[in-house]
C-alpha positions in Angstrom: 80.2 117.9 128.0 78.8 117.7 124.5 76.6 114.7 123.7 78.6 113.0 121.7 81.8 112.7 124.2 82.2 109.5 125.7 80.7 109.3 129.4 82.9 108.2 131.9 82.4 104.6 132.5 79.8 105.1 136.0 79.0 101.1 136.0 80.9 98.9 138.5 80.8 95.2 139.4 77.9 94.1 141.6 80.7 92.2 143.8 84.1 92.8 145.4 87.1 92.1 143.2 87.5 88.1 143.5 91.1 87.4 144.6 91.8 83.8 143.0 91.5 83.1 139.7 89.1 80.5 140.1 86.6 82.7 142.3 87.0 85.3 138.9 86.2 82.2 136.5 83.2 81.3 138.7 81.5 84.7 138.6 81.8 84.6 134.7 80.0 81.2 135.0 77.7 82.3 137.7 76.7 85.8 135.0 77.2 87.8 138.4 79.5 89.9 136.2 78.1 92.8 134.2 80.3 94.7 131.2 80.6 98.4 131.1 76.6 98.8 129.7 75.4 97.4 132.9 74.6 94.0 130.8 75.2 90.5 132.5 78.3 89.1 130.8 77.3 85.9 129.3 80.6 83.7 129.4 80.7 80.1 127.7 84.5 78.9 126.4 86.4 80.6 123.5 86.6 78.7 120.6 90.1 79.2 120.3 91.9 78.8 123.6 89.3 77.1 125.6 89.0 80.0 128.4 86.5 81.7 129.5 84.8 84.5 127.6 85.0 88.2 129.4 84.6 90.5 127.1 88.5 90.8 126.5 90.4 90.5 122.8 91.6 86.7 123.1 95.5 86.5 121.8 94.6 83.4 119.8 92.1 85.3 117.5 94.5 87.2 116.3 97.3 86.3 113.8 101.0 86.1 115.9 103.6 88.1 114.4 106.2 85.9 115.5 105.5 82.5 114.6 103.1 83.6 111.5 100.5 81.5 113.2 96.8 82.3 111.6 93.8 83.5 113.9 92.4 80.5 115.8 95.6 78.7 115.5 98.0 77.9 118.5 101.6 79.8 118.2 104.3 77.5 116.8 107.7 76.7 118.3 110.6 76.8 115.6 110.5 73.4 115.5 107.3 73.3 114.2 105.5 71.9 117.3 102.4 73.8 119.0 103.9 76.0 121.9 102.1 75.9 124.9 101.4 79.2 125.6 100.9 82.7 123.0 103.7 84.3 121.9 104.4 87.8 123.4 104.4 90.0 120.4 100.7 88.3 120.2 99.3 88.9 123.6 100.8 92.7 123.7 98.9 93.0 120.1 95.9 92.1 121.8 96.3 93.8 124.8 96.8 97.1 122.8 93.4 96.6 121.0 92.1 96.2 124.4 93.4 99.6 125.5 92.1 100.9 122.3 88.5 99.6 123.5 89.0 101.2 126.9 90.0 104.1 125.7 87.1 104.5 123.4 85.1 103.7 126.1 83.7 100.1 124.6 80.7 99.1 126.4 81.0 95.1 125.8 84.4 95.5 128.2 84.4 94.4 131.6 82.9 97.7 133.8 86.0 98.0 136.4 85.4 96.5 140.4 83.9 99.0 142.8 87.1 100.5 145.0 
């Protein structure tokens, strides 16, 4: 392989796959999570949505395509009320940037759970 190919990804989690959400939220809080350089993930809550940081594109610090909504604001119902969750067309755009990352190999992702 020449050296400037991405290397497959050969860093894993240092623990099983958590099943519950919460047991997944408490490893990010614990830093028992490491991202795809081998580097403790460092979580603390997005400024945005309020969840916890992991390395992932958060929908809300986008722009939505739907509602016209600007980064770091909530998605808007026609009515002009906050909506309680992200449009679709806003978490897929996310979502595809993510795949992007992966694809390219991005090392501050998440490294994938040991099978």
């Amino acid at each position: 392989m020449p050296p400037d190919e991405p290397r497959a990804a050969s860093v894993t989690q240092p623990v099983p796959a958590p099943v519950y959400l919460r047991e997944y939220q408490q490893l990010l809080l614990d830093g028992v999570l490491v991202d795809r350089a081998g580097r403790i993930l460092r979580s603390g809550r997005c400024p945005t949505c309020d969840s916890l940081i992991d390395g992932y594109t958060c929908p809300g610090s986008l722009p939505c395509p739907r509602c016209q909504a600007e980064p770091g604001r909530r998605c808007r119902r026609p009515s002009g009320h906050a909506a309680d969750r992200w449009h679709t067309a806003r978490i897929q755009n996310a979502e595809a940037i993510d795949h992007r990352r992966a694809a390219a190999n991005d090392p501050a992702l998440l490294a994938p759970w040991p099978t």
